[in-house]
C-alpha positions in Angstrom: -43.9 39.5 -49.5 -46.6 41.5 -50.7 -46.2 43.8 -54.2 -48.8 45.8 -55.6 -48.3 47.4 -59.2 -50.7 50.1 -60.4 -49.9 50.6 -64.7 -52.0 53.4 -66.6 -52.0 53.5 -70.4 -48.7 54.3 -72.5 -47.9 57.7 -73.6 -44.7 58.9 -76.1 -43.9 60.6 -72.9 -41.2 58.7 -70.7 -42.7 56.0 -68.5 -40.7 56.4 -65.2 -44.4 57.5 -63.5 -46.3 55.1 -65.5 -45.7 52.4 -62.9 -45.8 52.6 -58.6 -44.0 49.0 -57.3 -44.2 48.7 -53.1 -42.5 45.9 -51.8 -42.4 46.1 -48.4 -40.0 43.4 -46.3 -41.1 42.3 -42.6 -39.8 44.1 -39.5 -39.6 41.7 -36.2 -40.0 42.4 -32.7 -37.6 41.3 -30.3 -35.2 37.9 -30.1 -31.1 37.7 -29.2 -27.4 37.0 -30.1 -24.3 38.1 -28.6 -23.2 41.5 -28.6 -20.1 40.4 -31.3 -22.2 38.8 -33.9 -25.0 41.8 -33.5 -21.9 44.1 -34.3 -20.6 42.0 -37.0 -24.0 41.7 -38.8 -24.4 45.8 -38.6 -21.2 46.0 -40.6 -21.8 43.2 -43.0 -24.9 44.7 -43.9 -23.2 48.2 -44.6 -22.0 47.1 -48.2 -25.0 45.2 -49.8 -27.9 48.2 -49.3 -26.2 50.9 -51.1 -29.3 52.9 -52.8 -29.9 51.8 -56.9 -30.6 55.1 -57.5 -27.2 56.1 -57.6 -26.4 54.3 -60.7 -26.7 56.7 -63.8 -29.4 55.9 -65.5 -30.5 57.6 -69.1 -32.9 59.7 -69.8 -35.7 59.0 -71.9 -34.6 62.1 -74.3 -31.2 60.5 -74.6 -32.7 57.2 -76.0 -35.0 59.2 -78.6 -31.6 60.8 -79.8 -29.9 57.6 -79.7 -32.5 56.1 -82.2 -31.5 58.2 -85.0 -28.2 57.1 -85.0 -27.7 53.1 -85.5 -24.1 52.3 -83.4 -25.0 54.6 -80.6 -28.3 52.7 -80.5 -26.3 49.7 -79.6 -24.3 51.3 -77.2 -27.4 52.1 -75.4 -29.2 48.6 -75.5 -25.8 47.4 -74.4 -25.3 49.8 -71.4 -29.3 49.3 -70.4 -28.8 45.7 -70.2 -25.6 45.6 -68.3 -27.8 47.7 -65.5 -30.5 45.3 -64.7 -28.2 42.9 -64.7 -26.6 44.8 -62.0 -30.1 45.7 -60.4 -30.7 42.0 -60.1 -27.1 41.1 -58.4 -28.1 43.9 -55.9 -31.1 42.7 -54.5 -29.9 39.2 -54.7 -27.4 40.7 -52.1 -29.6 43.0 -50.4 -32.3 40.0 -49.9 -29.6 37.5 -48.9 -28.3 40.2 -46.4 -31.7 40.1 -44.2 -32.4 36.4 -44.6 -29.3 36.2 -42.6 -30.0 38.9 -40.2 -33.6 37.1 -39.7 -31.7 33.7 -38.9 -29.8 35.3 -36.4 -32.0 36.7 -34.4 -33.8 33.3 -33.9 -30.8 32.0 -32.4 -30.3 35.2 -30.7 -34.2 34.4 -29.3 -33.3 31.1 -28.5 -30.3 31.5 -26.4 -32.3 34.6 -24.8 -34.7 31.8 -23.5 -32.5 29.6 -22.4 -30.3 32.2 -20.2 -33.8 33.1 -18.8 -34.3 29.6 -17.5 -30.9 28.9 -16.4 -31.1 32.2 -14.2 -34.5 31.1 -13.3 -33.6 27.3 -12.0 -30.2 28.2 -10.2 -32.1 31.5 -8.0 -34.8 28.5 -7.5 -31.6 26.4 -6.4 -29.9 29.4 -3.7 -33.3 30.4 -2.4 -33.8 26.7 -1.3 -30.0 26.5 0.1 -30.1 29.4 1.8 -33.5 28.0 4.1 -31.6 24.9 4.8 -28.4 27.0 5.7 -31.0 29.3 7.8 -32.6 26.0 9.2 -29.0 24.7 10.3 -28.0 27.7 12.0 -30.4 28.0 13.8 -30.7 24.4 15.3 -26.8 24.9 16.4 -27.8 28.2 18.1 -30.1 26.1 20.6 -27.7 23.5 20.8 -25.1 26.0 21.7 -27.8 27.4 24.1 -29.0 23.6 25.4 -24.7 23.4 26.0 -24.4 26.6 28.3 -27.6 25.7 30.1 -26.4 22.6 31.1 -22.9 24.3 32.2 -20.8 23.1 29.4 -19.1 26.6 29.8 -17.2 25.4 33.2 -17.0 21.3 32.8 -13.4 20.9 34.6 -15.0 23.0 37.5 -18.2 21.1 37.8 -16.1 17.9 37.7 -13.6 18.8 40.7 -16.8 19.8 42.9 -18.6 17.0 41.9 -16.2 14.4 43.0 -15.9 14.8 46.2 -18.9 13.1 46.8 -19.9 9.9 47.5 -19.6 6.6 44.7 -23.3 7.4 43.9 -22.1 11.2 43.4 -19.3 10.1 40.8 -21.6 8.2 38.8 -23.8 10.3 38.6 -21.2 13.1 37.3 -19.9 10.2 35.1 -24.1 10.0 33.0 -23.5 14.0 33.1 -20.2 14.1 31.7 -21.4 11.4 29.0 -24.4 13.1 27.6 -22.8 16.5 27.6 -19.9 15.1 25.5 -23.2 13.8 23.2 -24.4 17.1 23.0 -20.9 18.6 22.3 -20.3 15.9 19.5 -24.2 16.6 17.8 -24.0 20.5 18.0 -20.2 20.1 16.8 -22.1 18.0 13.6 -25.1 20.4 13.5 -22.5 23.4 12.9 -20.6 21.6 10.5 -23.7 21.2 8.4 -24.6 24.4 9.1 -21.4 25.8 7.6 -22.1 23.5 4.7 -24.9 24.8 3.9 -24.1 28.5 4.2 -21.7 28.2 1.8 -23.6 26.0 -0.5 -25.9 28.8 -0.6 -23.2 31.5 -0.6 -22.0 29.7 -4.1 -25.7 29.0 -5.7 -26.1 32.6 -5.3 -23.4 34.1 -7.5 -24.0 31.8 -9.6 -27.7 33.2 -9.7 -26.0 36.8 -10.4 -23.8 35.8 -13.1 -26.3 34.2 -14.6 -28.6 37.3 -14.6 -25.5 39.2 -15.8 -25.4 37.2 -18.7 -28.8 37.0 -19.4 -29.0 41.0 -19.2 -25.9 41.0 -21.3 -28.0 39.0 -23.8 -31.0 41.1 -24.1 -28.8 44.2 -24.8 -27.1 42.4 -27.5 -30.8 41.1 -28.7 -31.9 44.9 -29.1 -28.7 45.4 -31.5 -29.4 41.9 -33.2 -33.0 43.0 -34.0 -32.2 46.4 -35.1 -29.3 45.1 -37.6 -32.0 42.4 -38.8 -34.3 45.5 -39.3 -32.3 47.6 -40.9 -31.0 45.0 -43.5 -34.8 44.3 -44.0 -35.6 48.1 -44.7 -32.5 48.5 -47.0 -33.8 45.3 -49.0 -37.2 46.3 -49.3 -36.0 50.2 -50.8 -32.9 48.1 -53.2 -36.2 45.9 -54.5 -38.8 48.6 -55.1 -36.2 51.1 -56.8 -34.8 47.9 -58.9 -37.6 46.5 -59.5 -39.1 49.9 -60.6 -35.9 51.2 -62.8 -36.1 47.9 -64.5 -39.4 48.1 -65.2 -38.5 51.5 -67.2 -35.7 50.6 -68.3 -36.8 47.5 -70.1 -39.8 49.6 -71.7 -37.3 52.2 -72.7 -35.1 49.5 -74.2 -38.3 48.1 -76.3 -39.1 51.7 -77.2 -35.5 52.0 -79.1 -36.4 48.7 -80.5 -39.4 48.7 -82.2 -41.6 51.8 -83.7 -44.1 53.5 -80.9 -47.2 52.5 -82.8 -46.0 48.5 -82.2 -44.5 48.8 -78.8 -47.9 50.9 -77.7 -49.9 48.6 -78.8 -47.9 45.2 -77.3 -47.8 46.9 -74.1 -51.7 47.4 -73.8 -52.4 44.3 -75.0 -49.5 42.7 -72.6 -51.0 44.8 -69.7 -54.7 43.5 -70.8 -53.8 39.6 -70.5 -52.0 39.9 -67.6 -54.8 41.3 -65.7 -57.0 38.6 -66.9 -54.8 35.3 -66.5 -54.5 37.5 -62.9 -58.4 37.3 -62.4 -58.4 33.5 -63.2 -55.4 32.8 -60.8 -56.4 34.7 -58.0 -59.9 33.5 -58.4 -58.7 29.7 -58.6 -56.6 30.4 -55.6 -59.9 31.7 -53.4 -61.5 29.3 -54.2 -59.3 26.9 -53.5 -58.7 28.2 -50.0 -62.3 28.6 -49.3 -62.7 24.9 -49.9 -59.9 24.0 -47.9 -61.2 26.3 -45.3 -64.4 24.7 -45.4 -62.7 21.0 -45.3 -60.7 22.1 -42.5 -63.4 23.7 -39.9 -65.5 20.1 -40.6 -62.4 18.0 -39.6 -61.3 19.7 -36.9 -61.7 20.0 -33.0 -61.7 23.8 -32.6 -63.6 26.5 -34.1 -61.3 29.8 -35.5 -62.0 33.5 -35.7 -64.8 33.6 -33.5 -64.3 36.8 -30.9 -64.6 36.1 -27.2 -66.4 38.8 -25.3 -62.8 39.8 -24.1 -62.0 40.4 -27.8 -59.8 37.4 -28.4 -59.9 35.2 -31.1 -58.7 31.3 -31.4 -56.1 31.6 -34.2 -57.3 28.4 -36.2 -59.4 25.3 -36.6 -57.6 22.3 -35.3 -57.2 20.1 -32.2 -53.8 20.2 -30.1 -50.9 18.5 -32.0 -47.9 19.5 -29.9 -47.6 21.4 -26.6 -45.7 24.1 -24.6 -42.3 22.2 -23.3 -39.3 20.0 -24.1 -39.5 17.7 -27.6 -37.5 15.9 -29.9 -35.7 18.1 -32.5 -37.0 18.4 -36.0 -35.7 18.5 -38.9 -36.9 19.5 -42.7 -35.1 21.0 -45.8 -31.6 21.2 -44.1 -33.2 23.0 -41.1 -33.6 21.9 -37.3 -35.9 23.0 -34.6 -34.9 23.4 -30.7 -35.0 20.6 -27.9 -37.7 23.1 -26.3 -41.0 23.8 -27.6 -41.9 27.6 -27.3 -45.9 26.8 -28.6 -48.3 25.3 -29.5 -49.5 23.6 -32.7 -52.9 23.6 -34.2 -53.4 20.9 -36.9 -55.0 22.3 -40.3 -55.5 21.4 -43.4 -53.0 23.1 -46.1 -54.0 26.1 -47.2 -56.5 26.8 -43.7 -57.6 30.4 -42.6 -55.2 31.6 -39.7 -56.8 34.4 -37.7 -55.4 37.2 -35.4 -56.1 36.1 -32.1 -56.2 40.1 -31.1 -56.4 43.3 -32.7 -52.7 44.8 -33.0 -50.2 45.8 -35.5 -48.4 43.7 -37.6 -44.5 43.7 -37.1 -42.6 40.4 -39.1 -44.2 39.1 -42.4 -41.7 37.3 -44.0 -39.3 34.4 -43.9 -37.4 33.6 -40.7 -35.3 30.8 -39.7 -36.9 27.3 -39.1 -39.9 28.8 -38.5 -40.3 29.2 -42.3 -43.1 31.9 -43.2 -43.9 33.6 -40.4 -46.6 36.7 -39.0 -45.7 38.6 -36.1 -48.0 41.2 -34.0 -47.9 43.4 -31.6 -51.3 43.9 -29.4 -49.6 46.4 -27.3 -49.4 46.1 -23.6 -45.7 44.3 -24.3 -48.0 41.6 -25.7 -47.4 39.8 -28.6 -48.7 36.7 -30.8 -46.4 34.6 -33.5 -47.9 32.7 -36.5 -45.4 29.9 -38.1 -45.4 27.5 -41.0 -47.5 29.7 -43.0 -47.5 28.2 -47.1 -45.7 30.2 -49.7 -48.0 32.8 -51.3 -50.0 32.4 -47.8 -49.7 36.0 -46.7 -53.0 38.1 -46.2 -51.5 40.9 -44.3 -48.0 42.9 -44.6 -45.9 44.4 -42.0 -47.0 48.0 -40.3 -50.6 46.4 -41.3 -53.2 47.2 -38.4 -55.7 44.3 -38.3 -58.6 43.3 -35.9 -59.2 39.9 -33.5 -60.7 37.4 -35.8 -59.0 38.3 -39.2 -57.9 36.7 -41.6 -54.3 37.3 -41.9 -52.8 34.0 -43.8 -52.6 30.4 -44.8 -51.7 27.0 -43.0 -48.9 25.3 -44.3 -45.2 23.2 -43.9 -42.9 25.9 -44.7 -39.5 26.1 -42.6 -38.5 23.0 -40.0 -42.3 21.4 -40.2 -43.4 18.0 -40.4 -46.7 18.6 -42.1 -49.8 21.6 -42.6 -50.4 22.9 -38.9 -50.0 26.5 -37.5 -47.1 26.6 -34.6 -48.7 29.4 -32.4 -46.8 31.8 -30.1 -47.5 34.2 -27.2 -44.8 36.8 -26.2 -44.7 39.0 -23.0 -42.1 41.3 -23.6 -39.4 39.1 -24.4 -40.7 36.1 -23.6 -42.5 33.1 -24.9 -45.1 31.5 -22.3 -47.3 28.6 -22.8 -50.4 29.8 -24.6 -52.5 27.3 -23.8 -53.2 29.0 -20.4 -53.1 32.9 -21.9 -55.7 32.3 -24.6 -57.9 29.7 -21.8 -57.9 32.9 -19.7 -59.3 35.1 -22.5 -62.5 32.9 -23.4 -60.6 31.2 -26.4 -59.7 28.0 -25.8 -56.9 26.4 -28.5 -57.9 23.1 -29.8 
């Protein structure tokens, strides 16, 4: 989450202008859930984002009158109070609201993929089926032929004429009547198999189609997941900038009826003065800090980040390869699990290590979201997107509806969310689906690890 404050000096005047607060919460691009629980979240998120403005608040005249009169005074301090304390509930509710939107749509994601593979292995399954079933009706069709050829069509016939011979005559009808009951037998087998086959292939292949039912069923209910999750994100973000902004004035407004204007100017300045400078020293420390880290990190490690290929794609971070596109063993940290199925790859860094954009785009999720902890999202248009994961709290460079360019710096490794250690988990998205990014970024001139 990224906040920026702008404060001018104090005036006698009210100070609902004095201060701007933006809070802006991430937005995410696509992932999946049943159609039921992306209804249900839509209408659980109805009660938590009603607007704080709506609460009446005083005016700043009011309070000046109040002053002068000692019990009303009270009743003001009282009644000011009571709303950020309400303030405070509501965005408690409002925040809690998305979180839970944002955990949802990972699962949502995550059962997206899976239906995709499913579909994917069982068409693989029929195609293969069907060519046997193809291959085995046609070997009966020549048997059938081979059959008629031989005049299996009129055997009793053949028989009667054929026996009137000589001995030599009926044996020899005998070897005739004994391979062409062969050939009956084995084309009687091949059409057996034949019919086997068909209707293995018959099966496979509504399976196929239910599974691309259901997998089309889940991408519909994915677009509803994602807008819910959205929404509930947008409604926290406007419930935090209004509270945070009323309480603001509401707690100078309170300090104004408290003390005389000449004390509460002057506190304020001098408040607003050594906040700014204990901000200097902190954010100072923390560059500093992260340079170093930086610094440690590109002489440990195997690859170099931020660097633009002619093809303007950039390697996200410094690190060699520490886990790879595929199946894995689950993982677990701080009461959350990842998947059986790897949908990246991970960079080791050092804590606290530059991550870059691997392409220019626009920046859609900055915020928490599910296991994978801190997390950037962007969009480089074309249906293409990139994923950042694990980023450490406080990490954030960027914030969401950002444009930013290959090579930039847009956060900070870390071990936030289901992470055993600092490393950047990497993603690559076409349209709705991850793919190995190994390959995709090889094919762009920027190699991972």
């Amino acid at each position: 989450m990224i906040r920026t404050r702008t404060v001018t000096g104090l005036r006698t005047d009210p100070p609902a202008r004095r201060l701007r607060v933006t809070n802006r919460w991430p937005r995410h691009t696509l992932a999946l859930t049943s159609i039921m629980a992306a209804m249900t979240l839509l209408v659980t998120l109805v009660s938590p984002v009603a607007p704080a403005r709506a609460v009446d608040y005083p005016s700043w005249q009011d309070l000046q009158n109040a002053k002068a009169n000692t019990a009303s005074a009270a009743a003001q301090v009282t009644a000011i109070e009571n709303l950020i304390a309400g303030l405070q509930v509501q965005v408690q509710e409002t925040q809690a609201a998305a979180e839970k939107s944002a955990n949802e749509l990972e699962v949502a994601q995550q059962e997206f993929d899976d239906a995709t593979r499913r579909a994917e292995d069982i068409q693989t399954q029929a195609d293969a089926s069907k060519a046997t079933a193809d291959a085995a009706t046609k070997q009966a069709g020549q048997l059938a032929a081979q059959l008629y050829r031989t005049g299996g069509t009129d055997l009793s016939v053949n028989l009667f004429l054929e026996g009137e011979g000589d001995g030599a005559d009926a044996d020899l009808l005998l070897a005739k009547l004994g391979n062409m009951s062969k050939l009956v037998e084995r084309s009687s087998d091949v059409y057996e198999s034949a019919q086997s086959a068909t209707n293995n292939a018959q099966s496979l292949g509504d399976q196929a189609k239910v599974a691309q039912s259901e997998r089309e069923t889940l991408r519909v209910a994915a677009e509803a997941a994602l807008a819910a999750a959205q929404a509930a994100a947008e409604a926290a973000a406007n419930a935090l900038a209004d509270s945070e902004a009323k309480s603001v004035e509401l707690e100078q407004q309170l300090q104004f009826m408290r003390d005389a204007q000449a004390t509460t100017t002057a506190g304020y300045e001098a408040g607003v003065a050594e906040r700014a400078r204990l901000e200097a020293i902190r954010v100072a420390a923390e560059a500093a800090a992260k340079a170093a880290a930086a610094a440690a990190a590109r002489a440990n490690s195997g690859g170099s980040g931020g660097s633009v290929s002619m093809t303007g794609w950039a390697v996200p971070a410094s690190g060699r390869i520490t886990g790879g596109f595929g199946p894995r063993s689950v993982i677990c940290n701080g009461g959350q699990c990842s998947g059986s199925f790897h949908y990246a790859t991970d960079l080791g860094t050092g804590c606290g290590s530059p991550i870059y954009a691997a392409h220019a785009g626009v920046v859609t999720w900055a915020g928490v979201l599910g296991t994978y902890g801190n997390f950037v999202k962007i969009s480089h248009g074309d249906n293409v997107s990139t994923g950042y994961a694990h980023i450490q709290n406080g990490g954030y460079n960027v914030r969401s509806g950002q444009s930013v360019s290959a090579g930039q710096i847009i956060a900070y490794s870390g071990d936030t969310g289901a992470a055993n250690g600092c490393h950047l988990h990497f993603e690559v998205w076409i349209g709705g689906n991850r793919i190995n990014p190994v390959p995709f970024m090889a094919d762009r001139g920027a190699s991972l690890g």
